[in-house]
LOMI-969490 format. One line per 3 residues: for each residue x, y, z of N, C-alpha, C. Coordinates in Angstrom, 3 decimals. Layout:
X,Y,Z,X,Y,Z,X,Y,Z ~ ...
//
This chain:
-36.369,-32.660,-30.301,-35.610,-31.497,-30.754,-34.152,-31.659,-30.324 ~ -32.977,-31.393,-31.387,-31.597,-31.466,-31.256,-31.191,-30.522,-29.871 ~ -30.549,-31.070,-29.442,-30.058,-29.716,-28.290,-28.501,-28.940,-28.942
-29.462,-27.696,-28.725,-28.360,-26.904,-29.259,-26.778,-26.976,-28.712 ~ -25.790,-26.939,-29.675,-24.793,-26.851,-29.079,-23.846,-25.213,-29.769 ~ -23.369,-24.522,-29.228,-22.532,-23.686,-29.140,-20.971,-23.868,-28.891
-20.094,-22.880,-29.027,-18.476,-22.832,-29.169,-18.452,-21.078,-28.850 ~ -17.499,-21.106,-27.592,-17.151,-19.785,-27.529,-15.781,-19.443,-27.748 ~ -15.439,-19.322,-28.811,-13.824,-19.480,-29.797,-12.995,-17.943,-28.803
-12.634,-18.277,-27.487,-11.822,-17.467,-26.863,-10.448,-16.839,-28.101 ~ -10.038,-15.528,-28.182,-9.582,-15.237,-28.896,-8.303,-14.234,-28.672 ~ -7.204,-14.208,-29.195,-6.705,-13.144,-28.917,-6.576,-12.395,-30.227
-6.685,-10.908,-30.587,-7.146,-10.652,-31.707,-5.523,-9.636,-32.228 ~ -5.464,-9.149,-33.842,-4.397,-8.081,-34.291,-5.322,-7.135,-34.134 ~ -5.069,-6.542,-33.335,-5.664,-4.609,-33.523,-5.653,-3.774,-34.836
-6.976,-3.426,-35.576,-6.757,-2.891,-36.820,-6.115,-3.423,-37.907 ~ -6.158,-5.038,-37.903,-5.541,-5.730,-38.865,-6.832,-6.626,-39.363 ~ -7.716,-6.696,-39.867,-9.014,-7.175,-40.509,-8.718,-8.263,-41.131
-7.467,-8.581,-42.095,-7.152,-9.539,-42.554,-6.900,-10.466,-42.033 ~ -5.867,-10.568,-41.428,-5.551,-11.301,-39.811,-6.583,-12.007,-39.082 ~ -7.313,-10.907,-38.490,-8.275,-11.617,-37.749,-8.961,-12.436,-38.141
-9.494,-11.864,-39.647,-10.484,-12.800,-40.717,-10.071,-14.231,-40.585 ~ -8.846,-14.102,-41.009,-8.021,-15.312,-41.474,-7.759,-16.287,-40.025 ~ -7.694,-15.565,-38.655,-7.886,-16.064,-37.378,-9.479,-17.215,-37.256
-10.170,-15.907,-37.623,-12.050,-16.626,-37.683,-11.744,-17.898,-38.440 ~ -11.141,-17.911,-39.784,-11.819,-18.970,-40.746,-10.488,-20.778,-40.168 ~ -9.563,-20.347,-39.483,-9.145,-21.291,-38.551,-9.419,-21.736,-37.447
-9.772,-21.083,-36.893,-10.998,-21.484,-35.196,-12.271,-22.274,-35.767 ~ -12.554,-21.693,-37.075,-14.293,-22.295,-37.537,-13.842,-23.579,-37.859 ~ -12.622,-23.502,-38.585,-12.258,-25.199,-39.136,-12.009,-26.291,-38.490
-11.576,-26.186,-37.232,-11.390,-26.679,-35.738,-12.429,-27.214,-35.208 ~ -13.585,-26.772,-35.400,-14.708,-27.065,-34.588,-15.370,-28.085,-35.012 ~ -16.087,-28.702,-33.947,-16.653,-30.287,-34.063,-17.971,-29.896,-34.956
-18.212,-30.812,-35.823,-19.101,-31.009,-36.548,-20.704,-30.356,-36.106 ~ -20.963,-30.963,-34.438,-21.663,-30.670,-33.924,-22.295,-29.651,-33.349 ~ -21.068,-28.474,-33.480,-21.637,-26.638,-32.978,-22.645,-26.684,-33.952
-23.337,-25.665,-33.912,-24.478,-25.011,-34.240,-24.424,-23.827,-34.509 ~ -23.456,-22.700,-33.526,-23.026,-21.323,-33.266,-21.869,-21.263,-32.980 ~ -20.957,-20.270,-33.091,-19.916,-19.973,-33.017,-19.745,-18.857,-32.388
-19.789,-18.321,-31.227,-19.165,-17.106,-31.053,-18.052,-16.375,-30.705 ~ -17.371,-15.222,-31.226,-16.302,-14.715,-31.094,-16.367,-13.404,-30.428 ~ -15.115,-12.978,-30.303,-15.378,-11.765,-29.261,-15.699,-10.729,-29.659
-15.674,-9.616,-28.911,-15.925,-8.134,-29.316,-15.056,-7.448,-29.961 ~ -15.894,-6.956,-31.610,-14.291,-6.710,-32.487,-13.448,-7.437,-32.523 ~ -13.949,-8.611,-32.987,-12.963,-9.956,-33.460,-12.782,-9.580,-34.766
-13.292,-8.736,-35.547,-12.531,-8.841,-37.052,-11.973,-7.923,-36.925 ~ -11.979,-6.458,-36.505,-11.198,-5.498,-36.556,-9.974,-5.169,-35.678 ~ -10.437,-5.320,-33.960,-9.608,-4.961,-33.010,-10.382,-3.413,-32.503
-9.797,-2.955,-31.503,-10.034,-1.261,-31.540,-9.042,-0.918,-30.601 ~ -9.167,0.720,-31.055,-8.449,1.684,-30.264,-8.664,2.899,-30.145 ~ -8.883,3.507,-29.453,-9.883,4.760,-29.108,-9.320,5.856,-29.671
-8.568,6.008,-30.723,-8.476,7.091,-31.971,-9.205,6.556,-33.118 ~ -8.477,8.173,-33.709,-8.712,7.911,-35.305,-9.064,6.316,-36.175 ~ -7.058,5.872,-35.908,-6.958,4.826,-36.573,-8.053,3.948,-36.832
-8.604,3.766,-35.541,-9.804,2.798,-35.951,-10.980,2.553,-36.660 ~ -11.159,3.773,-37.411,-12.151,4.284,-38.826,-11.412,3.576,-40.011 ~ -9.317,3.669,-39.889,-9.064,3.007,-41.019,-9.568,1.768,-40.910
-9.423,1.034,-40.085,-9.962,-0.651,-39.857,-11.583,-1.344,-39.688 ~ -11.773,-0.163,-39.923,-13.556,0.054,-40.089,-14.093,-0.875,-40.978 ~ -15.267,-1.956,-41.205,-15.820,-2.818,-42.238,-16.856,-2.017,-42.440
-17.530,-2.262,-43.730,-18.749,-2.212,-44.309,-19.796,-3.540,-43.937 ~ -21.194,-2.867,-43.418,-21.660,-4.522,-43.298,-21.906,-5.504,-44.549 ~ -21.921,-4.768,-45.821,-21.576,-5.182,-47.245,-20.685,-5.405,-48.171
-19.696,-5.305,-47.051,-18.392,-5.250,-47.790,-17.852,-7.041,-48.052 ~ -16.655,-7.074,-48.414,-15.663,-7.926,-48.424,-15.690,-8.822,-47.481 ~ -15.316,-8.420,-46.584,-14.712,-8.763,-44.792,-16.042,-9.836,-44.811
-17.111,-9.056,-44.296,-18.616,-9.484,-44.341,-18.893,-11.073,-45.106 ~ -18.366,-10.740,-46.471,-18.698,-11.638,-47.141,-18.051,-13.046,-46.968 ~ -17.034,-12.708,-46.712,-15.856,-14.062,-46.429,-16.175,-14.514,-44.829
-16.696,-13.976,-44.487,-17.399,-14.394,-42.754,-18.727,-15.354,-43.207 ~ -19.407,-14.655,-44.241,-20.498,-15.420,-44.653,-20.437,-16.703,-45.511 ~ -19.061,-16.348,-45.981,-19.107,-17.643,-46.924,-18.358,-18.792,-45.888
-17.546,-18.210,-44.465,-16.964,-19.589,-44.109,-18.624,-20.507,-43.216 ~ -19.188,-19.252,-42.642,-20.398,-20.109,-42.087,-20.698,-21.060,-42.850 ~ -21.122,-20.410,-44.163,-21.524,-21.644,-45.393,-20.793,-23.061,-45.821
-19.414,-23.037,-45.510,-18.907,-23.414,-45.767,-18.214,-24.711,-44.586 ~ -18.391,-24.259,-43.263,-18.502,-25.148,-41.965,-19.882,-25.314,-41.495 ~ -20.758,-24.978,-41.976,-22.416,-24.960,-41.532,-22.597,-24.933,-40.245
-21.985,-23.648,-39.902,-22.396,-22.767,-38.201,-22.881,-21.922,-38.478 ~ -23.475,-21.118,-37.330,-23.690,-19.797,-37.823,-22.897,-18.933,-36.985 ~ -22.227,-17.967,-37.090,-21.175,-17.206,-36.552,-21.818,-15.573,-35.856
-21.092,-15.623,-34.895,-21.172,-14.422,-34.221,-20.294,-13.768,-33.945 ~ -19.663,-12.679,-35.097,-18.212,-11.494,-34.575,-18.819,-10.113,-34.438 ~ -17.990,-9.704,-33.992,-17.702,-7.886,-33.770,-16.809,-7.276,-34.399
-17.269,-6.141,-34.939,-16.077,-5.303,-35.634,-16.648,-4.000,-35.478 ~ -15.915,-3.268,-35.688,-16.254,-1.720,-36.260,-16.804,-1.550,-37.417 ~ -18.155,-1.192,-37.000,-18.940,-0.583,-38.571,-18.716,0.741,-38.986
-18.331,0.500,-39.979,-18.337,1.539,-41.325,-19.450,2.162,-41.837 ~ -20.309,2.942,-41.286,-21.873,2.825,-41.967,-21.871,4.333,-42.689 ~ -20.554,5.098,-43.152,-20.623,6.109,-43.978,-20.127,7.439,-43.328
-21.585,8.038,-42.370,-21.399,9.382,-41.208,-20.801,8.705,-39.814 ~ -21.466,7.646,-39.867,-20.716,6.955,-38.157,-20.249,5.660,-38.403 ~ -19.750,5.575,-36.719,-18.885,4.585,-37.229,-19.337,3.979,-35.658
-19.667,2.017,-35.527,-20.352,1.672,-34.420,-19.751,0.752,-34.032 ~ -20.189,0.365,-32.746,-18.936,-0.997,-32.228,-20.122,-2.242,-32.205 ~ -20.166,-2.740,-33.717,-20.974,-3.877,-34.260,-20.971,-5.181,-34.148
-22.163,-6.241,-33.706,-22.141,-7.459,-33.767,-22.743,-7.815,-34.825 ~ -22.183,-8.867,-35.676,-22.866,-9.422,-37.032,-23.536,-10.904,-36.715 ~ -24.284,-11.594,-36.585,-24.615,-12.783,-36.443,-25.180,-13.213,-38.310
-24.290,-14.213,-38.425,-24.428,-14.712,-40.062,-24.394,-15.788,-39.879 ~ -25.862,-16.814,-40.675,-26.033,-18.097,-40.793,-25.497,-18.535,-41.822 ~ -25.750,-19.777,-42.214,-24.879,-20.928,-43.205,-25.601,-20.282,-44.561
-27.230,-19.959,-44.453,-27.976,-20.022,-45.643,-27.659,-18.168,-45.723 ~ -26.909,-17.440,-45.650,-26.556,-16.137,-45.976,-27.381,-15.255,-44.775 ~ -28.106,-15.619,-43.988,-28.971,-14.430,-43.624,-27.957,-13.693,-42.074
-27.926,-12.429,-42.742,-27.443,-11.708,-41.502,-28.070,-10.532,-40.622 ~ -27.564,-10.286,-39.677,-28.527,-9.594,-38.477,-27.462,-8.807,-37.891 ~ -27.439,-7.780,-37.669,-26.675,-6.906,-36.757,-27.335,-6.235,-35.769
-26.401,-6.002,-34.730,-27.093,-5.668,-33.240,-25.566,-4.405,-33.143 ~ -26.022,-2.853,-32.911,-24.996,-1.860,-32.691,-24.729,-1.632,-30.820 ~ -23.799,-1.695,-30.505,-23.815,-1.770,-28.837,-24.306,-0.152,-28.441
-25.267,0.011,-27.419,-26.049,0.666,-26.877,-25.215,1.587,-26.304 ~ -24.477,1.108,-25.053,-23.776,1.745,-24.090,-22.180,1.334,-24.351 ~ -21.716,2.488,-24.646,-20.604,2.386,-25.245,-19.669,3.084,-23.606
-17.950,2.250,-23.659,-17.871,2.293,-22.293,-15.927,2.840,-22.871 ~ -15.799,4.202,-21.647,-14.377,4.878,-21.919,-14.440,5.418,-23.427 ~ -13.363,5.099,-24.012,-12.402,5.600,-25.125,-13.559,5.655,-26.397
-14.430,4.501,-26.545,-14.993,4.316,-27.141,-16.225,5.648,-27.526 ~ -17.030,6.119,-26.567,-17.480,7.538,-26.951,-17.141,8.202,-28.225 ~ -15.759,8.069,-27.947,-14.842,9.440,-28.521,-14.640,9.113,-29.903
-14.768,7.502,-30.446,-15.200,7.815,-31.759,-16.104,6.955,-32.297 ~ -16.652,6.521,-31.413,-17.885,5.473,-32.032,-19.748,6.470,-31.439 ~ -20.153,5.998,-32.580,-22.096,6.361,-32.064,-22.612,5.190,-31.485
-22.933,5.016,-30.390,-24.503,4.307,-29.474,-25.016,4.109,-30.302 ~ -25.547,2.544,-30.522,-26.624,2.339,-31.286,-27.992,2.557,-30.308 ~ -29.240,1.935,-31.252,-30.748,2.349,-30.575,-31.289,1.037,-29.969
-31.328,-0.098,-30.633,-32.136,-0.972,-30.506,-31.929,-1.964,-29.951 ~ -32.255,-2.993,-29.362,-32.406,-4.414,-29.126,-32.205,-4.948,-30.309 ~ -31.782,-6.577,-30.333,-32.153,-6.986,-31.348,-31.779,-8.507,-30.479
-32.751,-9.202,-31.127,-33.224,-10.729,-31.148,-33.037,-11.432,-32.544 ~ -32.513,-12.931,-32.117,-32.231,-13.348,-33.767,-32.770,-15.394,-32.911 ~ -33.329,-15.721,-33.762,-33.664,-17.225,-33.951,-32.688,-17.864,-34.167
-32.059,-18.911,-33.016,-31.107,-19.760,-32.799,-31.299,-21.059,-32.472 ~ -30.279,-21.769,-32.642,-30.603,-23.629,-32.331,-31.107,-23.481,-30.906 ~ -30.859,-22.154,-30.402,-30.928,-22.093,-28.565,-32.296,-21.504,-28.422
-33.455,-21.111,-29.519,-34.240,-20.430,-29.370,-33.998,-18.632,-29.691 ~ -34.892,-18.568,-28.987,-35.021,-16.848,-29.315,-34.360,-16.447,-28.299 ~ -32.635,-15.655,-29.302,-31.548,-15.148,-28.190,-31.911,-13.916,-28.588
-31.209,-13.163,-27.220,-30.733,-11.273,-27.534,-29.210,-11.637,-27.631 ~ -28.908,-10.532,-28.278,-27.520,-10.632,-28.830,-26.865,-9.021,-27.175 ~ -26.024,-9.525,-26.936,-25.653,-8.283,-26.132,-23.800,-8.230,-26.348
-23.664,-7.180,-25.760,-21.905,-6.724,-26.158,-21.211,-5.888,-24.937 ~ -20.689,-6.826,-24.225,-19.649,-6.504,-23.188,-20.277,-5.344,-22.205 ~ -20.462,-3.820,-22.398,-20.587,-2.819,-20.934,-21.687,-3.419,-21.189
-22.249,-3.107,-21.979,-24.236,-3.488,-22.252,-24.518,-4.520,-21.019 ~ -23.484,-5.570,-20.596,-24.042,-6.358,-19.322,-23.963,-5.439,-18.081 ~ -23.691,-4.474,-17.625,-24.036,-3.922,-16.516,-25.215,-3.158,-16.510
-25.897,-3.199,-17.707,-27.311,-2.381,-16.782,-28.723,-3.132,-17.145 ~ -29.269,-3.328,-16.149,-30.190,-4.373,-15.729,-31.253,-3.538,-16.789 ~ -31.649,-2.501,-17.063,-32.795,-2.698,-18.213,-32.966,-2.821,-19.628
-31.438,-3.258,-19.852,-30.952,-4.475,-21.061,-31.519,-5.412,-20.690 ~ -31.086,-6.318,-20.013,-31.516,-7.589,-19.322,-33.226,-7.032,-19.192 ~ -33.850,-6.392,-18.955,-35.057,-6.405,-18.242,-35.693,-6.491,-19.871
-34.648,-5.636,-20.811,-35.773,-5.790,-21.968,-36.093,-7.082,-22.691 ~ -35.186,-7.824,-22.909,-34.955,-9.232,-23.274,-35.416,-10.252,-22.332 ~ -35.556,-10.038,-21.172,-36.806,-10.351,-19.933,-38.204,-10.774,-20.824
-38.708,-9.458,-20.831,-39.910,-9.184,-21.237,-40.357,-9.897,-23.148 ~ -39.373,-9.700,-23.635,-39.053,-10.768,-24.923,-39.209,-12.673,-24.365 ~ -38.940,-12.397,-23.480,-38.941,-14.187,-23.121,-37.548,-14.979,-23.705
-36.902,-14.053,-24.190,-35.834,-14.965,-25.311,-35.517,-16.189,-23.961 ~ -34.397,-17.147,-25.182,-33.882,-18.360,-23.796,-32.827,-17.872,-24.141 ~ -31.856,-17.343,-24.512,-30.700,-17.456,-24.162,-30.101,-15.999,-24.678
-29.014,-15.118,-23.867,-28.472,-14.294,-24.236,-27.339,-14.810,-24.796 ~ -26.733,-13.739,-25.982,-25.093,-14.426,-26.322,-24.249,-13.462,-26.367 ~ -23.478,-13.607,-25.643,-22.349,-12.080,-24.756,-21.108,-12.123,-25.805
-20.875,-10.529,-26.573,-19.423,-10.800,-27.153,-18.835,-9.830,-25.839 ~ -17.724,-10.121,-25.785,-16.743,-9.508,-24.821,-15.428,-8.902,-25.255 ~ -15.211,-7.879,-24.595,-13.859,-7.817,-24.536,-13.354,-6.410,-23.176
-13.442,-7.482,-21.854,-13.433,-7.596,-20.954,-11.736,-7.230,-20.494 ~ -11.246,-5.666,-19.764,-9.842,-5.942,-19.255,-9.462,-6.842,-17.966 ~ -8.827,-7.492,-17.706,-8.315,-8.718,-16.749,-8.620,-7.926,-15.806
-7.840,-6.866,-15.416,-8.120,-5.901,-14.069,-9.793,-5.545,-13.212 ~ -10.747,-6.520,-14.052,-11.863,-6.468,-13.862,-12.801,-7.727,-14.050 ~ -12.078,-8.688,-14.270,-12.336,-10.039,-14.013,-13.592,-10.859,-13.726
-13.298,-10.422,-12.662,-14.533,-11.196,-11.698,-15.894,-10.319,-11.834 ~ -16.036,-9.063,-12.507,-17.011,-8.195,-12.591,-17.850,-8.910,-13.547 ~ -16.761,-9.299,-14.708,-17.421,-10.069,-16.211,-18.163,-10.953,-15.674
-17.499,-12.368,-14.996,-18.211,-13.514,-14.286,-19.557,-13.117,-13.710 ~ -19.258,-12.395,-12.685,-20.472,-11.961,-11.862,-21.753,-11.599,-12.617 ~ -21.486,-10.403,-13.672,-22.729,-9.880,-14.458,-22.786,-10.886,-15.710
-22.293,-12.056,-16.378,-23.073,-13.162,-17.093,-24.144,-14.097,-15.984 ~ -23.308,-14.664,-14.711,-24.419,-15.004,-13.643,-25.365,-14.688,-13.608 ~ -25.139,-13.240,-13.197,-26.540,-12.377,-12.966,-27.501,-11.967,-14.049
-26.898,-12.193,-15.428,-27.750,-11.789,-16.354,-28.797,-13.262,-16.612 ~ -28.088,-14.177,-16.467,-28.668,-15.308,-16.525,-29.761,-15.767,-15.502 ~ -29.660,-15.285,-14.065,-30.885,-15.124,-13.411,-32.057,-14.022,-14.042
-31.886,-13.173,-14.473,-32.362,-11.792,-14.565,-33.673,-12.548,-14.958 ~ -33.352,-13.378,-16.374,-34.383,-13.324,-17.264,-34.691,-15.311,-17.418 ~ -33.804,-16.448,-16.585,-34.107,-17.606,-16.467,-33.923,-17.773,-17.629
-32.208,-17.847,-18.098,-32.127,-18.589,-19.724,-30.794,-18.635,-19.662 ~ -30.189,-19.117,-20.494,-28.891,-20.213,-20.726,-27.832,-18.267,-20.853 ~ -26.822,-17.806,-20.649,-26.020,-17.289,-20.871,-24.780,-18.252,-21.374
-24.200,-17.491,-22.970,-22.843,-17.578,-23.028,-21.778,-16.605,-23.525 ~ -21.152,-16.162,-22.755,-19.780,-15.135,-23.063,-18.788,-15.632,-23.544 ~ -18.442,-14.566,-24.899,-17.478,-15.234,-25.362,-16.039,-14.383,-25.589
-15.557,-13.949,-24.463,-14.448,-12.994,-23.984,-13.143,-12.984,-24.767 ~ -12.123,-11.650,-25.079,-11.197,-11.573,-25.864,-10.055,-12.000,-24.790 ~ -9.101,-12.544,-25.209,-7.886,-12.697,-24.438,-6.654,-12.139,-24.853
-5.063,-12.177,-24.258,-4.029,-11.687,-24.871,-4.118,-10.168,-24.705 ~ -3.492,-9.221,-25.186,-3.131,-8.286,-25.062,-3.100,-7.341,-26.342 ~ -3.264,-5.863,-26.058,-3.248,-5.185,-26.955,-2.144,-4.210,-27.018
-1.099,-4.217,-27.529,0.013,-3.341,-27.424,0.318,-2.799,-28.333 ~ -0.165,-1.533,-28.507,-0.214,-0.576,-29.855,0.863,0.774,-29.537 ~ 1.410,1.372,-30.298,1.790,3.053,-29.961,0.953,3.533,-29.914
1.342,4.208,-28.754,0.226,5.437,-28.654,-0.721,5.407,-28.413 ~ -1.065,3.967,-27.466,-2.424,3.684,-26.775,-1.535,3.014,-25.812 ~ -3.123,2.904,-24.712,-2.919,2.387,-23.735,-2.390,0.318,-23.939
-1.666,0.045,-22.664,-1.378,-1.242,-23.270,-2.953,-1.977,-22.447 ~ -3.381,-2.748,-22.660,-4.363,-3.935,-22.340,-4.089,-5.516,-22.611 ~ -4.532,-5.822,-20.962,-4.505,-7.085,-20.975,-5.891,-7.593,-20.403
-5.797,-8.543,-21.715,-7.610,-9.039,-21.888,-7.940,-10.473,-20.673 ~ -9.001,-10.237,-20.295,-9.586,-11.204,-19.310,-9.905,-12.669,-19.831 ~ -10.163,-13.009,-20.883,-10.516,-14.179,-21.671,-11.826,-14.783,-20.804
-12.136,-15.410,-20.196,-12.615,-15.938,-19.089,-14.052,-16.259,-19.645 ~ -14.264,-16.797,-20.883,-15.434,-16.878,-21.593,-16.352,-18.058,-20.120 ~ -17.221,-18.192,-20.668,-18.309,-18.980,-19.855,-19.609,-19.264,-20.555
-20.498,-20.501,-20.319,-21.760,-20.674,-20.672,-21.933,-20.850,-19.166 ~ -23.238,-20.111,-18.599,-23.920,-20.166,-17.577,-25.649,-20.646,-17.988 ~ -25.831,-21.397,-16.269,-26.819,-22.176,-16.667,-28.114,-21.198,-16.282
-29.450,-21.275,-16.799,-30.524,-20.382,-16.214,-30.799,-20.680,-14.547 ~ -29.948,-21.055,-14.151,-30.366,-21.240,-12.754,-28.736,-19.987,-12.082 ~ -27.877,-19.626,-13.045,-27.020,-18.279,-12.560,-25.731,-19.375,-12.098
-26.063,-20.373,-12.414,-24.096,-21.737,-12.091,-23.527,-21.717,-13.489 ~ -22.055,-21.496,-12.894,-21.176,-21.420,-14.525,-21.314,-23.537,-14.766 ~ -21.430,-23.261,-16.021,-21.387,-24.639,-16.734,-20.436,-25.005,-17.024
-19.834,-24.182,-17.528,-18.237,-24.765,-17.961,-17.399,-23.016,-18.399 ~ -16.592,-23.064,-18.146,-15.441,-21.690,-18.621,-14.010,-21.900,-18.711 ~ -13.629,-20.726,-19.609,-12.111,-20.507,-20.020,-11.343,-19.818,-18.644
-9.934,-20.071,-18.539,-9.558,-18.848,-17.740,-8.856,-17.913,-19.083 ~ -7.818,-17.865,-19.292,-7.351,-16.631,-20.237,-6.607,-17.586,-21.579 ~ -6.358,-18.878,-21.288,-5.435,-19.327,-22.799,-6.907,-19.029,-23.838
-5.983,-19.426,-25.221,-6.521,-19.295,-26.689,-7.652,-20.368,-26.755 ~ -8.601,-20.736,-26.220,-9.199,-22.027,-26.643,-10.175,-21.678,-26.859 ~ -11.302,-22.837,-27.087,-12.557,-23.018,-27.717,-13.102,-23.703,-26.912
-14.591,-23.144,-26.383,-15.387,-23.769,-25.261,-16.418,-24.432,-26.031 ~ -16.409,-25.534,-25.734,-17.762,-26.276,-26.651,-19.031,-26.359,-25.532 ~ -20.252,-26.185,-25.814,-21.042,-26.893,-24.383,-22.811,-26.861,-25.017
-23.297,-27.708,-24.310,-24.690,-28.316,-24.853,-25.434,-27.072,-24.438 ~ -26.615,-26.447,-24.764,-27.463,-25.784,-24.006,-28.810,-26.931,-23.818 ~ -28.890,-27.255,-22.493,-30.062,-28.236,-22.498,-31.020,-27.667,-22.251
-32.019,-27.954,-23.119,-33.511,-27.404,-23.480,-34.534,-27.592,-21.986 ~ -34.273,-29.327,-21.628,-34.624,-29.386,-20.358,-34.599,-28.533,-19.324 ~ -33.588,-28.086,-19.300,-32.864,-27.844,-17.666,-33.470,-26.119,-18.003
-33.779,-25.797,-19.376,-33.907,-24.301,-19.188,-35.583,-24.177,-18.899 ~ -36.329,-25.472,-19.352,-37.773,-25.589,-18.487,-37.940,-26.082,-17.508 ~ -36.962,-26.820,-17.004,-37.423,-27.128,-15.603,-37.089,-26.117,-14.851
-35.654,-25.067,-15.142,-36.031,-23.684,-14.093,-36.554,-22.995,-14.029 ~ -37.210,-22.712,-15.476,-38.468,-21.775,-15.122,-39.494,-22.297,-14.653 ~ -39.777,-23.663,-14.889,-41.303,-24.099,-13.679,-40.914,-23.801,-12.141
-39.743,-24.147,-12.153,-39.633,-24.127,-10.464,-39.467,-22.545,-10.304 ~ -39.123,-21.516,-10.974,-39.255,-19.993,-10.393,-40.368,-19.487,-10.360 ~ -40.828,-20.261,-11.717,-42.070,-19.375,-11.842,-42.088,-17.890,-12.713
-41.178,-17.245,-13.255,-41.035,-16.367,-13.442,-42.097,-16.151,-14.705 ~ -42.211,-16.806,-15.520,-43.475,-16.429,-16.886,-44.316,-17.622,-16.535 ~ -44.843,-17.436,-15.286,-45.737,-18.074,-15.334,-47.174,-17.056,-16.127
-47.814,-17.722,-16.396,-49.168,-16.917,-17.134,-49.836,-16.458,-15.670 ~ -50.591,-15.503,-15.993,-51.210,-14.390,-14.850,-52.521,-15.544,-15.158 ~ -53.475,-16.236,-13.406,-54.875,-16.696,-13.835,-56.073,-15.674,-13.947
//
């Protein structure tokens, strides 16, 4: 079996500029070595956000346009891609991950625990969601969602191997991000990779933000494998299939009950 390889396309994004960003995605995808498999981008990589109104104008449809040209570059670099944007879903409006393969099929995961500004105009989604990857059976998770352990506990109990973190992490909190991909990666004995926003957000009439970037693939044993600090780059890194069974023999953690 191929060992999966992944790209965590560190990003700095236009706030409420969809076009932009789009057009950001389909240049990072073109960049990438033949050999990714996945692509992931950060949290609200196609839209941006900002804890008003405005951010309903910059809102996607998961059927829309935007959507489609995300789907056609997968097709078109044969990855499968992982962004965030603001969903458009009619009455609400959610802070959405899209995971879209080469052969069209897409999957969305709505973030659970929604953190500050965000409340005030986005809805909590309900569910978990798991999607079939070169890495195995991942949970898809989204930035606060890593601080509470019965996220992690549910995707535990799923067995998935690998979580895949979109981020968008403020610098002033750094080492919190690091710490809880580690720890999520012990939780459940499987490959973590975060794929954190960088650069800054300087809008009127919002707060200014400066993004942590600090993407990482961590190994199921809770050691960073390789990471960004804050420039624009692209993390390439193997997930070895090995190394994610030899730590679970030695923990033991699913071992079968005799």
């Amino acid at each position: 079996m191929p060992t999966p390889t992944v790209a965590a396309c560190q990003t700095d994004l236009a706030d409420l500029d969809p076009p932009a960003n789009l057009a950001t995605v389909g240049e990072r995808l073109a960049g990438l070595d033949d050999r990714v498999d996945v692509a992931l981008f950060p949290e609200y990589a196609l839209t941006g956000f900002v804890a008003d109104e405005r951010v309903h104008d910059a809102a996607l449809a998961r059927d829309g346009n935007a959507l489609d040209r995300l789907a056609a570059s997968a097709a078109d670099y044969d990855v499968s891609v992982l962004a965030g944007f603001v969903e458009d879903a009619g009455d609400d409006y959610y802070n959405t991950v899209g995971y879209v393969t080469p052969d069209g099929d897409r999957t969305f995961y709505r973030k659970r625990n929604l953190w500050g500004g965000e409340a005030d105009v986005l809805t909590a989604g309900d569910d978990a969601v798991t999607v079939e990857t070169s890495a195995g059976k991942t949970g898809i998770v989204t930035c606060y969602d890593l601080n509470f352990v019965d996220v992690s506990a549910e995707f535990a109990h799923e067995r998935v191997d690998a979580l895949f973190v979109v981020g968008a992490w403020p610098g002033t909190h750094s080492e919190n991000w690091r710490l809880l991909l580690r720890a999520r990666a012990l939780d459940g004995v499987r490959w973590v990779v975060g794929c954190g926003r960088t650069g800054r957000r300087d809008l009127p009439d919002a707060r200014v933000v400066d993004y942590a970037g600090k993407s990482a693939v961590v190994r199921p044993d809770g050691a960073v494998s390789s990471a960004l600090n804050r420039d624009e780059r692209t993390l390439v890194a193997d997930l070895d299939t090995d190394i994610l069974t030899e730590q679970r023999d030695f923990v033991g953690v699913f071992a079968e009950e005799s």
